[in-house]
C-alpha positions in Angstrom: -141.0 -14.4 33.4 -140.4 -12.1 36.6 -143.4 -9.5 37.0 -142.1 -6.1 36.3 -142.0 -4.4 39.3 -139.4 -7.8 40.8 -137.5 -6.4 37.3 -137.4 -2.8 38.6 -136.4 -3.5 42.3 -133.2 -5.7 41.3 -132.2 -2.7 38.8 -132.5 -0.3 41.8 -130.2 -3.2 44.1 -128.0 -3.5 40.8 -127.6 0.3 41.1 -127.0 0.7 44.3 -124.2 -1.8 44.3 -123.0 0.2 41.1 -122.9 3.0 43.2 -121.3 1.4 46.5 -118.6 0.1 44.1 -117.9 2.6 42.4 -117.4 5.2 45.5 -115.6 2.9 46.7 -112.7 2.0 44.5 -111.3 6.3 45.0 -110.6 5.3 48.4 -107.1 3.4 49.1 -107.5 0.0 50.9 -104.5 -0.7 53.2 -103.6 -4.7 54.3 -104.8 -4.3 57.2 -107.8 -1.9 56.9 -111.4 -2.1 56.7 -113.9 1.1 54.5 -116.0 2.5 56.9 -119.1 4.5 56.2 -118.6 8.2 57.1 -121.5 10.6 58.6 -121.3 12.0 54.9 -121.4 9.0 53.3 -124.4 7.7 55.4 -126.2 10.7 53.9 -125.0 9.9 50.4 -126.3 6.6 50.3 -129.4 7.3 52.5 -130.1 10.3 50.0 -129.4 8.0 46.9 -132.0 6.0 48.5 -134.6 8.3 49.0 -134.2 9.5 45.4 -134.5 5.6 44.4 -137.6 5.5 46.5 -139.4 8.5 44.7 -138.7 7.7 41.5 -140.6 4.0 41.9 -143.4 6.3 42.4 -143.1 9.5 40.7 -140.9 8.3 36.9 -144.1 6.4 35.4 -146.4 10.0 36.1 -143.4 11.8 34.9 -142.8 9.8 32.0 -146.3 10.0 31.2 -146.7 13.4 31.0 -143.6 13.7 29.0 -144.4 11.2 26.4 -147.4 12.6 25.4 -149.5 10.4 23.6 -146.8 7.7 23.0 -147.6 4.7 25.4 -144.7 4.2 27.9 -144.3 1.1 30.1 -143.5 2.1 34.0 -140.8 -0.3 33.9 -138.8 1.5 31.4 -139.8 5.3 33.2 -138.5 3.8 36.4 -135.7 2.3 35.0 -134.4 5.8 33.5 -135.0 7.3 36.9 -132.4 4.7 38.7 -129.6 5.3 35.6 -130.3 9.3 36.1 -130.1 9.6 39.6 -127.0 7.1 39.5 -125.0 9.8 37.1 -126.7 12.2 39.3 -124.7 11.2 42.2 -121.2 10.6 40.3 -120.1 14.6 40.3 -122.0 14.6 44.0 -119.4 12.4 45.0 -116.7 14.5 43.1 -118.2 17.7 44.9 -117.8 15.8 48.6 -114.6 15.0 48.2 -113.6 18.1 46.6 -114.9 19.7 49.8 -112.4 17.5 51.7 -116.1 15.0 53.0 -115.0 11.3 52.2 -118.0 8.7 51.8 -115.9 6.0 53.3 -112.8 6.3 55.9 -110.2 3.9 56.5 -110.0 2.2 60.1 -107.5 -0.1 61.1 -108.7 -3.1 61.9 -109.6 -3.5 65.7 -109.2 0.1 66.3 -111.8 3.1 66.5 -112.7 5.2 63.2 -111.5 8.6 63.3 -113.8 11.3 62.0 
């Protein structure tokens, strides 16, 4: 059996891929056309990170303090913290593109990404 923080760092990979994926399937993929990170989608996923970061440390004192007297395993605090700050970041997404700030841009293959 895997120790429980390997549990909690390949749910913060698995959501992160979540994430990447599903940011990336509202952007159109051309034949001939590679997804590019944008500046704003750099700091999306670099925020998202730093969120994920912070909550390793701060969800089982959080979760603590919330539970009271019921005994709650870090794994699950932590785990809680990944899901939230995944649906967090869904209407972030919604708000950047609203704003007309894509996450990922469309280059064509060879040539330079415009911004």
């Amino acid at each position: 059996m895997l120790p429980p923080d390997v549990i909690c760092a390949f749910a913060a990979l698995f959501i992160v891929g979540m994430l990447w994926l599903r940011t990336g399937m509202h952007y159109a993929r051309g034949t001939r056309s590679v997804r590019a990170l944008t500046t704003a989608g750099w700091l999306y996923f670099a925020a998202f990170g730093l969120l994920l970061v912070a909550g390793w440390f701060v969800a089982p004192p959080v979760a603590r303090s919330l539970a009271g007297a019921t005994p709650l395993p870090p794994i699950l605090a932590r785990v809680v913290w990944f899901l939230a700050a995944y649906y967090l970041f869904i209407p972030l997404h919604g708000m950047l593109r609203a704003r007309g700030r894509p996450v990922f841009a469309s280059a064509a293959a060879g040539a330079p990404e415009r911004r």
